[in-house]
N, C-alpha and C positions, 0 to 999 in steps of 0.2 A: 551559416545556412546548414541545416540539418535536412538527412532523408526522411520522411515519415513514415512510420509503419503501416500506414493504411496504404499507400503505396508499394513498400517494399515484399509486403505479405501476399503473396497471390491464393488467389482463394481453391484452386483446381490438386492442390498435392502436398504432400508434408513440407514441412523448412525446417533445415536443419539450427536452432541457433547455437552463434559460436560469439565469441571477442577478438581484437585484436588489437595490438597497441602497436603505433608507427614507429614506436622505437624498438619493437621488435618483431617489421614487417615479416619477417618468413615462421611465425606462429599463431595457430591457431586454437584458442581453448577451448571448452565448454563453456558453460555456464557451470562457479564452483573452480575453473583454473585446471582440468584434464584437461591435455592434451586431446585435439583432433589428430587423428593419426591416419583411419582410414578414407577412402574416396568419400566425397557426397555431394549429393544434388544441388538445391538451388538451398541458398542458406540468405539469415538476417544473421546479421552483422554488430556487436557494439562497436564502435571507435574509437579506443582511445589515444590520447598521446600524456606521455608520463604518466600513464596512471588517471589522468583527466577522462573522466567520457564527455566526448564530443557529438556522437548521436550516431543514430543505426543507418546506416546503405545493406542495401539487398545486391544478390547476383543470382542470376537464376539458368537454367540450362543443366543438363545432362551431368551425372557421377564423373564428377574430374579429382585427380589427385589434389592435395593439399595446397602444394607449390603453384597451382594455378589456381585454384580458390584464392591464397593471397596475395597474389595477383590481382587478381578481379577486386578483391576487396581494398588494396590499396589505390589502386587506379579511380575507383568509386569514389573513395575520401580525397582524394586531391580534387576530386572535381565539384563534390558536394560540399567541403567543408572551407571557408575564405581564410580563416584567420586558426591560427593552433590554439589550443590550451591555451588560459591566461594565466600570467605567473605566480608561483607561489606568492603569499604575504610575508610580511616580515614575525620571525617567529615573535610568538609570546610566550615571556619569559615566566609567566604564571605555571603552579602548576595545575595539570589537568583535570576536571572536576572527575570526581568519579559518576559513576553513570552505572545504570541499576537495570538491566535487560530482560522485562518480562517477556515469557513466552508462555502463552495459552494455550491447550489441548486439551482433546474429548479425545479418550479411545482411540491416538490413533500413535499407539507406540510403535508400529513399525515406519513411520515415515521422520517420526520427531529426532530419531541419532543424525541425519543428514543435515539439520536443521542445528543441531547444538553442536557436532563439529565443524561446521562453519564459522559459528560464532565462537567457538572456542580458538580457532586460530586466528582471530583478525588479530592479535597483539597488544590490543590497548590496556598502558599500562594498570589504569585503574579502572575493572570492571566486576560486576555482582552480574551471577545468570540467576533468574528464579525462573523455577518451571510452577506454573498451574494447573495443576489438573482437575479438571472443572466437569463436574458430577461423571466421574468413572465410574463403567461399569466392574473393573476389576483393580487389581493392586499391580497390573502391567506397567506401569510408564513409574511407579513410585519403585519398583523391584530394578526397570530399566535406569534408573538417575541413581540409586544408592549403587548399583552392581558396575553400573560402566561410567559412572560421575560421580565418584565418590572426592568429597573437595572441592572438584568443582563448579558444582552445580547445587541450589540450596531447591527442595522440593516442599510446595503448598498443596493444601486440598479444598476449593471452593467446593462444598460438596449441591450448592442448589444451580442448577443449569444456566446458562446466559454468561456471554462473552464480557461485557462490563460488568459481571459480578465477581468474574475470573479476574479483570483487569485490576478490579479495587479490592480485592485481596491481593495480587501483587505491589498493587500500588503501597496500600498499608504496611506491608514488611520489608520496604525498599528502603536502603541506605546510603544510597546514592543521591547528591543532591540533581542529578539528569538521571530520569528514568523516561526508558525506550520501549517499547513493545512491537517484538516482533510474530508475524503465523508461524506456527509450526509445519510448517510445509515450506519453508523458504530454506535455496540456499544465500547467504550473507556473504556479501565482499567482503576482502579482507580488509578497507578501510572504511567499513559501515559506521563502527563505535566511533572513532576518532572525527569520522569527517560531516557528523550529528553533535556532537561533543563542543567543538570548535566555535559552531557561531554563537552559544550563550555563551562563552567565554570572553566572545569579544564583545560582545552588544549585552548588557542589560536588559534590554528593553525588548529583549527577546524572548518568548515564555513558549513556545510549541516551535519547533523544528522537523520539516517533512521529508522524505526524499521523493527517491527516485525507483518506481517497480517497474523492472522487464520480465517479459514472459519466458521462463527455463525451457520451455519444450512448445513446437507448434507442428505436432504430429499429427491430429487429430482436426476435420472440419470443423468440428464445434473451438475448437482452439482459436483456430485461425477467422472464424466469423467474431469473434469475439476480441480477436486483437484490429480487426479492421471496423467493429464497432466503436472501438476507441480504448478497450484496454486498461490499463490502470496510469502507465506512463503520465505524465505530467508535462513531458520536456527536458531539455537539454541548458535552461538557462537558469543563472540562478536568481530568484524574486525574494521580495518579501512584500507584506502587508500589514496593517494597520488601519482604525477608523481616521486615524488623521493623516494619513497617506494611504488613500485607496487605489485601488486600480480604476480606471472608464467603463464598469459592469455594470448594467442595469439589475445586475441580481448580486450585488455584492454588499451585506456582506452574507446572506441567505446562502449564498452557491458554497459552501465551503469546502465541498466534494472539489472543486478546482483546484484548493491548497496541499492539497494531498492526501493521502490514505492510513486507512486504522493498520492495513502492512507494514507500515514503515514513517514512524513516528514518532517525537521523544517530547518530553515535558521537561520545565523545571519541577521537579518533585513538591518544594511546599505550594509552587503557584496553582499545580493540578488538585493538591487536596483544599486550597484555600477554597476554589471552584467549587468542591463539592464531589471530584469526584467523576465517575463517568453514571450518567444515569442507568440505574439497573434494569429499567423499566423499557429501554434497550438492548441493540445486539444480539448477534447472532444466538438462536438457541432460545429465545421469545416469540412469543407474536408480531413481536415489532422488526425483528429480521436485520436489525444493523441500525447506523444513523447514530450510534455514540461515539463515535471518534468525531461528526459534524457538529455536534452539537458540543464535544469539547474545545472543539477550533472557534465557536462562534462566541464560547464563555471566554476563551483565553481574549479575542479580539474586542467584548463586550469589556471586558477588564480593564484595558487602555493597555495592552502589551501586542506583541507584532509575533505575525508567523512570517517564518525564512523557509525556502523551499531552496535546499542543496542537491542538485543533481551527481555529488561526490557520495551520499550515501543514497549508495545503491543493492539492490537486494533481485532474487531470481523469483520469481512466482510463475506454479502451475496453474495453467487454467483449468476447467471441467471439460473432460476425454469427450463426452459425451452432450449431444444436442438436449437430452434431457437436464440433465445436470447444468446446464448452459442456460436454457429455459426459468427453471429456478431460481439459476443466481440472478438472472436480469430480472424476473419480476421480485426478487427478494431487496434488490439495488431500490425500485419503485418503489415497496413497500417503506425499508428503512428512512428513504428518504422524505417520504411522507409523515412516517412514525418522527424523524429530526425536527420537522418544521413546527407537526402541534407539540414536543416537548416543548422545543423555543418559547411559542407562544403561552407553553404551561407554565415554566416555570418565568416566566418574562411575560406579564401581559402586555407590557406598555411596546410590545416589540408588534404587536400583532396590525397597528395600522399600518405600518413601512411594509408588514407583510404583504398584505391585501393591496399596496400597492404595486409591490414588483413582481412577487412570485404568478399572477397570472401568464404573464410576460413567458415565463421560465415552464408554464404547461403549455404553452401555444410552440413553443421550441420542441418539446418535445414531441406535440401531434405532427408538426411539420416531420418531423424524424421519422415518427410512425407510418405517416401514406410515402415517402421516400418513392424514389425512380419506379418506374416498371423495372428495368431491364431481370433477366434474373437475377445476374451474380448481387444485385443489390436488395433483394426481394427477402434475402433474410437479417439484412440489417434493418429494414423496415417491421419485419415482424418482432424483432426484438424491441424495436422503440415501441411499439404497441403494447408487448407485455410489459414494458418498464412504465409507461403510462398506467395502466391498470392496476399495478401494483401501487404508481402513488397515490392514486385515488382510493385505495386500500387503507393503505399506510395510517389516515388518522384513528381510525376503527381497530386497526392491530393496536393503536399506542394505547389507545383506552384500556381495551380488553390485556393487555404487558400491566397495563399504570395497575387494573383492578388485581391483580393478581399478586405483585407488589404489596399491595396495601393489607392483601389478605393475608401475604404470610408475615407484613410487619406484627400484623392481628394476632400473630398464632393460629388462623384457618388455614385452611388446606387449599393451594392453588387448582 
């Protein structure tokens, strides 16, 4: 049994988030492994035992010192959580595949060092970091990777806009046969690589691997309407998928936003370029606003290969500080995901009757989302299901106007 953060998050004041593990009930970290040291208010919680995350409990009430913070937070987990950690497996004696960690960014060298010393100290023995820098405006982030990552870090230049054209230049100079793709704004646990790594090593038949994203900071109301929208999380359990082992979803395998996120993601490296690739005609940074990491989960399951969903890699993500910035990204979620379904049906026509069957299903979900409760505290989760509606009805319109744009600079014209 796990807390849920739609519950744990109250929507009226900041939360502080922190971790803590049972086997070392009287610490509390950050997100990233600082030390909590000073008083604070009402906090969300990860749980773990051995290093396992078991899921988030909240505590809430007034600036209390730490030693009663972990308190509250252990008393929480014994009551929300039935069963500990499940045990280690028995090791394999293979050795471990090396794995290839793309990270993508536009202009934003002051947040991207947080972001690669994390991943620089998870320890896994066999790792490649590539940084992308995807149409810079200056030589900041290629002076910041030679001057403070020199070794180890190898630095690319997509120099034309769009997240999947960052990613398939990463992808193309990866040497790794597991490559990962992490945002440049994440902090990474220390066993992200390895506990991403692991299940293609045991399963073959595994070709995409997702985890697990908690939100680092929920300071801000636009934060916190946005984690009790539902946030990026996925859960606490671990799954996998497959056409010939599906789940009971009337929108599966369409929903692939449910398998997990373009945050935190890994490929078998030849099974990704066998695909094709991530469509460029996607992602962040187009008109089309996202939807190529969905539409790489629906090529890898289209393929006859299976996504795993490991809640052992896990990773920190900010939200947007601000209701406008919150705004955006929901209706940009709309857009992409509308931009996902007509690639599908583009590049897959024979996909498009199963379409037409289920995805209605999956817009009348999200109207219901949209009129939501009166009350108020729930008055802005319903506005946001509105702009996220609006945006998918967008969505095929951006993918055209992404697709023409594409074609025009395959052309040599000017987008």
């Amino acid at each position: 049994m796990t807390s849920t953060t739609v519950t744990a998050v109250r929507p009226d004041g900041p939360v502080q988030v922190v971790e803590l593990d049972l086997d070392r009930p009287t610490e509390l970290n950050r997100p990233g492994g600082e030390p909590l040291t000073a008083p604070a208010g009402p906090v969300l919680a990860l749980v773990r035992h051995a290093g396992r995350p078991l899921g988030l409990v909240g505590s809430g009430g007034p600036a209390r010192e730490v030693t009663a913070l972990c308190d509250d937070v252990v008393a929480a987990a014994r009551r929300e959580f039935d069963h500990p950690a499940p045990a280690d497996a028995p090791a394999d004696p293979t050795e471990p595949p090396t794995v290839s960690v793309i990270v993508c960014t536009h202009n934003r060298e002051g947040i991207l060092p947080r972001c690669l010393d994390s991943l620089l100290r998870t320890g896994y023995p066999h790792v490649e970091v590539i940084v992308v820098d995807n149409a810079p405006a200056n030589d900041a982030t290629e002076t910041l990777v030679q001057v403070r990552y020199p070794d180890q870090v190898r630095y690319l230049r997509e120099p034309v806009a769009g997240l999947a054209r960052a990613r398939n230049r990463g992808l193309a100079a990866a040497r790794g046969e597991i490559c990962a793709f992490a945002d440049d704004d994440l902090v990474i646990d220390a066993g992200w690589v390895g506990a991403l790594a692991e299940p293609f090593r045991r399963d073959r038949r595994i070709g995409c691997v997702t985890g697990l994203v908690l939100p680092s900071e929920l300071d801000t109301p636009a934060q916190r309407v946005l984690e009790r929208y539902g946030g990026y999380s996925k859960g606490f359990a671990a799954r996998s998928w497959s056409l010939a082992d599906h789940p009971d979803d009337p929108l599966f395998p369409f929903a692939t936003g449910r398998l997990g996120t373009g945050a935190n993601m890994a490929f078998r490296t030849d099974l990704l370029r066998a695909i094709g690739g991530f469509d460029a005609a996607t992602g962040t940074g187009t008109p089309a606003r996202g939807g190529e990491e969905l539409l790489a989960f629906l090529r890898v399951l289209t393929a006859g290969h299976t996504i795993a969903y490991r809640p052992d890699a896990l990773v920190w993500h900010p939200h947007p500080r601000t209701m406008a910035e919150l705004n955006a990204q929901v209706f940009g979620f709309g857009v992409g995901f509308g931009a996902y379904l007509t690639a599908a049906v583009s590049h897959r026509p024979a996909l498009l009757a199963a379409l037409v069957r289920q995805v209605p299903r999956g817009v009348w979900q999200t109207v219901r989302r949209g009129r939501g409760p009166a009350e108020p505290a729930a008055r802005p989760i319903a506005r946001l299901g509105r702009l996220e509606l609006r945006g998918l009805l967008c969505g095929p319109f951006c993918y055209a106007l992404s697709a023409w744009r594409e074609h025009a600079l395959a052309s040599g014209g000017q987008s």
